[in-house]
PAZAPA-4460 file (N, C-alpha, C; in steps of 0.05 Angstrom, whole numbers, plus 32768, in hexadecimal, padded with zeros to 4 digits):
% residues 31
    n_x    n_y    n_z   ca_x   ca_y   ca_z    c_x    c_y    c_z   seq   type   mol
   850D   7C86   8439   84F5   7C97   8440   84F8   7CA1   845C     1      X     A
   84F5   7CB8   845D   84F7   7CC1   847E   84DA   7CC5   8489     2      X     A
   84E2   7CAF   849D   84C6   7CAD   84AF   84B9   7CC1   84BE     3      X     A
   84D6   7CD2   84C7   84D4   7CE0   84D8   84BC   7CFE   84CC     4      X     A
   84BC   7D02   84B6   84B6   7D0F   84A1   849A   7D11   8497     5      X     A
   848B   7CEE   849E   847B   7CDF   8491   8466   7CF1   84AF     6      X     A
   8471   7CE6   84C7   846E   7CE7   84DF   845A   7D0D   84E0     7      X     A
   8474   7D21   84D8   8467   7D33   84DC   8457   7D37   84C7     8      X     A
   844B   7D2F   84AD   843A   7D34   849D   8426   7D2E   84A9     9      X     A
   8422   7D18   84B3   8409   7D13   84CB   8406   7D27   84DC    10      X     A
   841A   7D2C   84E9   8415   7D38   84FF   8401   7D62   84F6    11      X     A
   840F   7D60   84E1   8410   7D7A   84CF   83E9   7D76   84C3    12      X     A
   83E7   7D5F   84BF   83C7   7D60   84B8   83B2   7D5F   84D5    13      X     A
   83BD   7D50   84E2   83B2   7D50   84F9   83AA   7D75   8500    14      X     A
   83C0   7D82   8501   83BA   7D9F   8510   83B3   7DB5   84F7    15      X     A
   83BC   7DAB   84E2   83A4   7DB6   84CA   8386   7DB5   84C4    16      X     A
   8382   7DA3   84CE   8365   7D98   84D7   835B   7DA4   84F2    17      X     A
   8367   7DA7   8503   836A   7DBA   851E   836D   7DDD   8517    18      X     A
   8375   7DDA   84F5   8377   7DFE   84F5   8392   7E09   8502    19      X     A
   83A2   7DF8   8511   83B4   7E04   851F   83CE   7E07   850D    20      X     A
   83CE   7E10   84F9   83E9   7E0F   84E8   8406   7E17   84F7    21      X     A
   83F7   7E27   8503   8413   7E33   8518   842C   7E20   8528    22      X     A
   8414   7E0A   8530   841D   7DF7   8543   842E   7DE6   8531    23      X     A
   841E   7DE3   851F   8433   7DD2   84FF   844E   7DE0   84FE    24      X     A
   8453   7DF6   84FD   846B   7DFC   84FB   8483   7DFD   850C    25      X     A
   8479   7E09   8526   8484   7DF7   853E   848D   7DDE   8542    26      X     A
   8481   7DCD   8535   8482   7DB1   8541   84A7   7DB2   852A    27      X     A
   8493   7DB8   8518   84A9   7DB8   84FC   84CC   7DC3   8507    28      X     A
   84C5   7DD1   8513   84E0   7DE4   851D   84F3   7DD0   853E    29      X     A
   84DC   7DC2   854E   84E4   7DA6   855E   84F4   7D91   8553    30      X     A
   84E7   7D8D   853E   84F6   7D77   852D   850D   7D83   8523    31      X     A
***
């Protein structure tokens, strides 16, 4: 299981809930 993965799904609801989808994809492109 990749944690690392698990990690941004959180992170990905966190700023979906913030509305900021944008920032979701960014982060996505860090990793």
């Amino acid at each position: 299981e990749d944690l690392g993965g698990r990690e941004l799904i959180q992170i990905a609801c966190v700023f979906n809930g913030a509305k900021n989808k944008r920032q979701i994809s960014m982060y996505k492109k860090v990793e």
